[in-house]
N, C-alpha and C positions, 0 to 999 in steps of 0.2 A: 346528645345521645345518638347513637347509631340504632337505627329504627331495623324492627327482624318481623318478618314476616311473624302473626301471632294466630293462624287463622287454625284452627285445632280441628281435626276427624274426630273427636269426642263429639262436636257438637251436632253432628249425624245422628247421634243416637237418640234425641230427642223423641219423645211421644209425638209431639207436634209435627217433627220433621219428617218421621217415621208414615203418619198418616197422609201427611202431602204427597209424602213421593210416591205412595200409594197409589192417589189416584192418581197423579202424571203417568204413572205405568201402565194405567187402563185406559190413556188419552190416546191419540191418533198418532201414528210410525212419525218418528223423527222428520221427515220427507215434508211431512202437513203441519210440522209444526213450524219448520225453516229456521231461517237465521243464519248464522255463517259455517253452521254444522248442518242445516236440514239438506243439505244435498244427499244424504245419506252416513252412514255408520254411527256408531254410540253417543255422536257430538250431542244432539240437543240434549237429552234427559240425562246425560253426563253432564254438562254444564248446566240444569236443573237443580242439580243436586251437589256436584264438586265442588264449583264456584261459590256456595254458601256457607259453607266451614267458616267460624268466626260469628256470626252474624245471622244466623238462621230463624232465631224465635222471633227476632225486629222484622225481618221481610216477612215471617209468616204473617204477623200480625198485617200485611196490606190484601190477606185472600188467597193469594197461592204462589208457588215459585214462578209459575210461568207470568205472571205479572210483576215480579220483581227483577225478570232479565226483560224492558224494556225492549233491547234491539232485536230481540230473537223474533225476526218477522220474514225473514228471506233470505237465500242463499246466494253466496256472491260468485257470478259468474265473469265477472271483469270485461264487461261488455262497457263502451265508452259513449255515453251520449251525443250524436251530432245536432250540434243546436243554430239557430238560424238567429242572427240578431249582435250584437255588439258584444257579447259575453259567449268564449268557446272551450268547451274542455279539453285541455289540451292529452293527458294522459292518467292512468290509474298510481295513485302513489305508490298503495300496500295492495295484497292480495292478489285472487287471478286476474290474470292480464296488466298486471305491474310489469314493466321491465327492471323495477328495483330485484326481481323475484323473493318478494320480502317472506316469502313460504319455505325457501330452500334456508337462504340465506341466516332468517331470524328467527321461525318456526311462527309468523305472524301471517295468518290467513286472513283474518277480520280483526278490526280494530276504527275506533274516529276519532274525531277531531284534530288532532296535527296541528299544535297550538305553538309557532315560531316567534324566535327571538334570535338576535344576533348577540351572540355569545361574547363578542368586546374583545378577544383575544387576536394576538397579531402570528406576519407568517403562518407557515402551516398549519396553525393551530385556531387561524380564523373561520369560522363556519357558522352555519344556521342551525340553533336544535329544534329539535320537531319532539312536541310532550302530545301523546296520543292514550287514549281514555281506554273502558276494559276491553281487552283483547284477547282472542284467541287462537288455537295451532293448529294441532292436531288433534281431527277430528274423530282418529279413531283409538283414543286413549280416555279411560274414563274422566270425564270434569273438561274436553278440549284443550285442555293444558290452557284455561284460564287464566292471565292477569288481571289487576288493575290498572295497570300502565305500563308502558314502557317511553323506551328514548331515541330517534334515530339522530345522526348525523347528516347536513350537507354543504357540502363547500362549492357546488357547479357555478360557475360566474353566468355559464348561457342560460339563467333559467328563463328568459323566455318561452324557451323552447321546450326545456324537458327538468325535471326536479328530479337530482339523481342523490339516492340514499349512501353514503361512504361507511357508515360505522353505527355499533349500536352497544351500549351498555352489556355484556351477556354473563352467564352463568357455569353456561354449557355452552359447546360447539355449536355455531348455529341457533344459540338459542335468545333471544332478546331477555333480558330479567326485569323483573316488578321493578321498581327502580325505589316506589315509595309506597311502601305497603300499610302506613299508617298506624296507630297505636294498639291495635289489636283489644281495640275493647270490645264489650257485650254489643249487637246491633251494631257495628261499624260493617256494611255491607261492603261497601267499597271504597277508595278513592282514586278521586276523579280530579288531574289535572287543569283548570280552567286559566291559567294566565302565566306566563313567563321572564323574565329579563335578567338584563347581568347587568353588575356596578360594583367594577375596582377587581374584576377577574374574578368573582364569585358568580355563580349562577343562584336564579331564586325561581322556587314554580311557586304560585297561592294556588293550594290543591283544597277539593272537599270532600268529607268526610258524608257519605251516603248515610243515611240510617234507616228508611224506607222510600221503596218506589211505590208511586201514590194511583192519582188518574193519570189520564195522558198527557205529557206535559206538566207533570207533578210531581213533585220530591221531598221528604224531609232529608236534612242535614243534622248531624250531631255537631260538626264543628267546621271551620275551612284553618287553614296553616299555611305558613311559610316551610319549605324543605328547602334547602339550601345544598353545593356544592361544591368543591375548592379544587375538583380535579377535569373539568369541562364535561359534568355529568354524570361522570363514571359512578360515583358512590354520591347518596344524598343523605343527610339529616336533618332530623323535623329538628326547630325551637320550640319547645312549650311555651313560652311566654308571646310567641305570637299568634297563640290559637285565639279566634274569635268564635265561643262557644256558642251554639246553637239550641243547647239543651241541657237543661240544667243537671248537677250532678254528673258528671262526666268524671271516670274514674280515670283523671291524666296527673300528674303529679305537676306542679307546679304552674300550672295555666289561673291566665286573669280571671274574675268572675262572670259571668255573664250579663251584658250592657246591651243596650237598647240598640246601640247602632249595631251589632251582632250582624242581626239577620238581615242585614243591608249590605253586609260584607263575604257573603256564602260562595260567591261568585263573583270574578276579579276579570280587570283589564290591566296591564301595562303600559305606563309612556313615559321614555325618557323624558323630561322637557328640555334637557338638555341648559339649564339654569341653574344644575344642582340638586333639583328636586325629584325625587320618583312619583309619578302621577298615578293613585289608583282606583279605578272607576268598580264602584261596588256594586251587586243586583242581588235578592234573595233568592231563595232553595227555588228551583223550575224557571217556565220560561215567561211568568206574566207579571212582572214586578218592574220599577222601576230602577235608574241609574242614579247615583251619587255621587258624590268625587271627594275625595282625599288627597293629599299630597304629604311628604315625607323625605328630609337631606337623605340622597343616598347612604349615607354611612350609616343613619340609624335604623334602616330599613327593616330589622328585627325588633325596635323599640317603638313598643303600641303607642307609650307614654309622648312620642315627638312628634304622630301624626297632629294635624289641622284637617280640618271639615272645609270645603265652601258654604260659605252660608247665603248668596246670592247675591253677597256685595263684597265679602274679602274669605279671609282664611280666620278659623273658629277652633281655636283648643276645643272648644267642648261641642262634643260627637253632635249632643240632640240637635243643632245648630244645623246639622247639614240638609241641604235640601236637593231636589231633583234636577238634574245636570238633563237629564233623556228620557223624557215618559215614556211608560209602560206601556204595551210590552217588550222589555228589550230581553233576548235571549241570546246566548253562548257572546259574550258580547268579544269587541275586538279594534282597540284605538292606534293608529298612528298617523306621524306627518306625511305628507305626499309632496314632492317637489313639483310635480306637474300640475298641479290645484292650487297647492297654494295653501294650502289646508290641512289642517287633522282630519282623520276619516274613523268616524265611527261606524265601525262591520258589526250587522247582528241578524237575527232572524226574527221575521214579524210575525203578528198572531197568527197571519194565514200561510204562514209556512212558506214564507219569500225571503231571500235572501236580501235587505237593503244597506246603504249605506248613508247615512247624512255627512255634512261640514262646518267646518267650527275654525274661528280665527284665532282662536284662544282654547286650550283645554277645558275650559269650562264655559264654554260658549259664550251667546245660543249659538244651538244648531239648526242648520237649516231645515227642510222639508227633505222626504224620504223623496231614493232613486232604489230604484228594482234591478239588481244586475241579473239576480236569475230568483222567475218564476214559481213557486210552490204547486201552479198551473202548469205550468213547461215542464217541473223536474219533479214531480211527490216525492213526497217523503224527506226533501231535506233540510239539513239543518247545520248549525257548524261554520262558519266562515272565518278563515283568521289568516290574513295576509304573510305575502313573504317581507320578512324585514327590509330586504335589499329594493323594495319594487319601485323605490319614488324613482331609483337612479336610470330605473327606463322608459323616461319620455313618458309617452299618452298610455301605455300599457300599467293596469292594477292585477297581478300575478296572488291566486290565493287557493287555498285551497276550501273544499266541501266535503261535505257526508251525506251519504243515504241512507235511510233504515234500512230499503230493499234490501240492499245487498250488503250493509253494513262494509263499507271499505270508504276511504279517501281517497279524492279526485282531485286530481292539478287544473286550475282555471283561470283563464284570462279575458279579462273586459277593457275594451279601448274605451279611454277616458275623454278621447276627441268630446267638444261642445257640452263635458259635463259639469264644470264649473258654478257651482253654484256661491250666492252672496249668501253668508251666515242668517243676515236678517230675512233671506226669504223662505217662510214657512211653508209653501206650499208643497204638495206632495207630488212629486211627477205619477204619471201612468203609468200601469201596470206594462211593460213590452209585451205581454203573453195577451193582455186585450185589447193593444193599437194592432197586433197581427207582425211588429218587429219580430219578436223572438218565438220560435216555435220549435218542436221537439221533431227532427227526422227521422228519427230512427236511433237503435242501439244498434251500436256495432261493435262489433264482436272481437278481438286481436287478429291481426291478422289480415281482416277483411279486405 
């Protein structure tokens, strides 16, 4: 089925919603509340309130709207971090001070994650897609002109140096489109992109289905899915049959029942193995859950019935089988091979808000002990790490990207992988760079400067 956007302006008129927004209008100016509209005009208390169409009584039920728009914490002034240490930001993806000018071009001022895969198609039609989570435009239209996602394109061979956006799904001129707006049921707040890849020229995201934003760092899920696309992004469609529901009674027409391994599945990684098999590393709803693995022949990647579990010695028909591939906490997680290492690299964010990475000789390891590429000390607030496809083919260099809440935008980054080699069996944790005094924050600087 070709999925339509289901998010209705009736459901504004709720009692409930009616009295939230009530008091959000007696809270403090747009300005004090931030996020990627608080710089000023209608953005935040418009996206307050816009952005919840569809799904309104499920976020109220977590206390109020402004705790169900998470990122709304600061406004993005596109200033770039110079950082001291083996990990450097090279440029802004999306937002101010992008040179993509992804504000003119795709009406996309704030938005995160930027979750790549190499799309498997040849000639001109070979590129990186980039699936990036809820985003917003224009700031002085009521609701920010909110998504759930969108999609860009890139094909730059030089990304060492700079990640340049070519193309983007739109609707309008200029304008990026929801790409996957999900099933449009009761409490479906949003969805949210978490993994990508292609096999046999189709494209596949595992997106999830928001149902409440909880504490920090906390989320329930209604369901996660495969969307699927046969034209390099352009138009996507859910499967029902590959929803792994989260909550029972879910009014989707033909979806499995809901199974134990579900909520181990809310949240995805990608890896080719390049054996035939699609690897997929599973964590539940937020960021303090552990990692799983699954695996699946490419071709039946929409058939739940033909995954296998590891179970800690081989591969297990039966889900309850599967055991922890990456203790907890692993967040926004992010696996691939590395020609420079040697290695799988598993990218995630740890409980204290660091960006690390382990290695693994085998997709299901072990993994070694955690490495710190960038600081939750050096950089607050981020979260989000998910490599460039293309990056093993340059040398010592790990090219990826990040998110801030500050300023809600994505960041192009690179870490020289010089002497980081680690053996799978060794657990140990390396030091934090931010408190051997390696890596340290100089300054934000500003375009231009």
């Amino acid at each position: 089925m070709r999925v339509r956007s289901k998010r209705s302006v009736s459901a504004l008129l709720s009692i409930g919603v009616v009295t939230i927004a009530a008091t959000i209008a007696s809270a403090p100016a747009a300005s004090a509340i931030g996020g990627p509209c608080g710089a000023g005009g209608t953005g935040s208390l418009g996206s307050l309130t816009g952005s919840m169409t569809g799904s309104l009584s499920g976020s109220a039920g977590t206390g109020s709207l402004v705790n169900s728009l998470p990122w709304i914490t600061g406004a993005p002034n596109g200033a770039l971090p110079v950082l001291t240490g083996r990990t450097k930001a090279i440029e802004m993806v999306t937002g101010p001070g992008s040179p993509n000018d992804t504000i003119n071009r795709f009406n996309v001022s704030g938005t995160d994650l930027g979750i790549m895969w190499d799309n498997g198609l040849s000639g001109a039609d070979h590129n990186v897609l980039m699936a990036f989570g809820d985003t917003v435009g224009d700031c002085e239209v009521d609701g920010d002109d909110w998504r759930s996602n969108v999609l860009f394109r890139s094909s730059n061979t030089d990304f060492q140096d700079r990640l340049r956006i070519d193309s983007s799904p739109k609707d309008l001129p200029n304008h990026s489109k929801e790409i996957i707006p999900g099933f449009g049921i009761p409490f479906e707040f949003t969805t949210i992109p978490t993994a990508g890849i292609s096999y046999g020229g189709v494209q596949y995201i595992r997106f999830m289905s928001v149902r409440t934003w909880d504490e920090p760092g906390a989320w329930t899920t209604n369901y996660s899915a495969l969307a699927y696309s046969t034209d390099n992004g352009e138009n996507w469609d859910i499967d029902p049959v590959t929803v792994r529901a989260n909550t029972p009674g879910l009014d989707i027409p033909g979806i499995p029942a809901v199974s134990s391994i579900n909520e181990n599945f809310q949240q995805s990684a990608f890896v080719d193995g390049g054996d035939g098999y699609i690897y997929e590393y599973g964590t539940p709803s937020g960021r303090f859950g552990k990692a799983v693995l699954a695996r699946v022949l490419g071709a039946e990647l929409r058939n739940p019935l033909a995954y296998t579990y590891w179970d800690g010695s081989g591969w297990s028909a039966n889900s309850d089988d599967a055991v922890q591939v990456i203790k907890a906490p692993v967040s926004e997680l992010a696996v691939q091979w590395n020609d420079y290492l040697d290695k799988y690299v598993a990218m995630y964010t740890s409980a204290d808000g660091s960006l690390v990475i382990r290695q693994a000789d085998h997709p299901e390891g072990p993994w070694s002990g955690t490495q710190t590429l960038l600081s939750g000390y050096t950089l607050p607030s981020l979260y989000g790490g998910f490599m460039h496809p293309w990056t093993s083919r340059t040398g010592n260099t790990l090219e990826f990207v990040a998110t801030t809440w500050d300023r809600y935008n994505v960041i192009y980054m690179q870490t020289d992988l010089t002497g980081m080699k680690m053996s799978s069996s060794d657990s140990r944790d390396r030091p934090d760079p931010a408190t051997t005094g390696e890596a340290q924050l100089l300054e934000m600087r500003m375009p231009g400067e």
